[in-house]
N, C-alpha and C positions, 0 to 999 in steps of 0.2 A: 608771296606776291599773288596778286589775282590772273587770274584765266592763265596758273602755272601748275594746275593740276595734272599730272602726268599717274593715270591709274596704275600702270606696269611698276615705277619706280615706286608707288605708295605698298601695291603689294608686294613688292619687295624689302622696302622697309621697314614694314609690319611682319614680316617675318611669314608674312601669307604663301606666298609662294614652295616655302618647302613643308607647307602641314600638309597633313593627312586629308583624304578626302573628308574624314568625319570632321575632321577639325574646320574643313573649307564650307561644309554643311554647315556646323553651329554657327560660322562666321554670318554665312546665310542669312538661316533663323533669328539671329540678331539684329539685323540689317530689314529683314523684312517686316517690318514694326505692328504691321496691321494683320498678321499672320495670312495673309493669301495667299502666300506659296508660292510668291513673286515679286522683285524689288521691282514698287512702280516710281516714277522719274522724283515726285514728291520726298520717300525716301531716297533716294541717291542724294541729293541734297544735302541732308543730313550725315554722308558719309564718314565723315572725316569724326564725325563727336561720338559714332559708333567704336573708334580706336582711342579717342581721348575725349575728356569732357572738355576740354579748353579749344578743341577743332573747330576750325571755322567751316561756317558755308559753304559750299562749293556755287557760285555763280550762276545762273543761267544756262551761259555758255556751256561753261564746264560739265553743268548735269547731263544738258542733254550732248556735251559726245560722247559724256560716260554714258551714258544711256546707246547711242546710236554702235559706242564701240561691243556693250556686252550682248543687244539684243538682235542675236543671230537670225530669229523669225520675222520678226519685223512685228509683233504683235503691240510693240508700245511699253513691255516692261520686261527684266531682264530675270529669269525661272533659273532654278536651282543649278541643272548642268548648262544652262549661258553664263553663270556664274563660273561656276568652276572651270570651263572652258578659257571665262575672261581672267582668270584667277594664273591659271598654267601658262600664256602666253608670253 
C-alpha cells in the first residue's frame, strides 16, 4: 500500500538488520547507484528494486522521511555509517 513504507520493518525483513557490517556496507554500495559514497534522496527512491526487481517506488513522501530518518547531519543524503546507524535501529 502507498506511504506504508516503514524502513525498520523492511530492514528487518530483508534480513538487514542481523548482517554483518560488511554485509551492511555492500548493501550500501548497491544502493548508492552513482557511487559518491552517499545515498542521495533520488536513489532512496529506488529502494525497494535494490532487494527485488519487481519493488516498487517508494513515493515522495516516503523518500524523503527515509531520507530525513537516515540523514543524522542534516547535509541532504544519507553516508555510509548514517546508513548503518539507520540499518541497527
Amino acid at each position: 500500500a502507498a506511504e506504508s513504507f516503514n524502513y525498520k520493518k523492511f530492514f528487518e525483513m530483508v534480513g538487514l538488520k542481523n548482517k554483518s557490517p560488511e554485509d551492511v556496507k555492500k548493501v550500501f554500495h548497491i544502493l548508492d547507484k552513482d557511487r559518491s559514497g552517499f545515498i542521495e534522496e533520488e536513489e532512496l527512491k529506488f529502494v525497494l528494486k535494490g532487494f527485488a526487481p519487481d519493488g516498487r517506488d517508494l513515493s515522495d513522501k516516503e523518500t524523503k522521511a527515509l531520507l530525513a530518518a537516515g540523514d543524522k547531519d542534516g547535509d541532504g543524503k544519507i553516508g555510509a555509517d548514517e546508513f548503518a546507524t539507520m540499518v541497527a535501529e
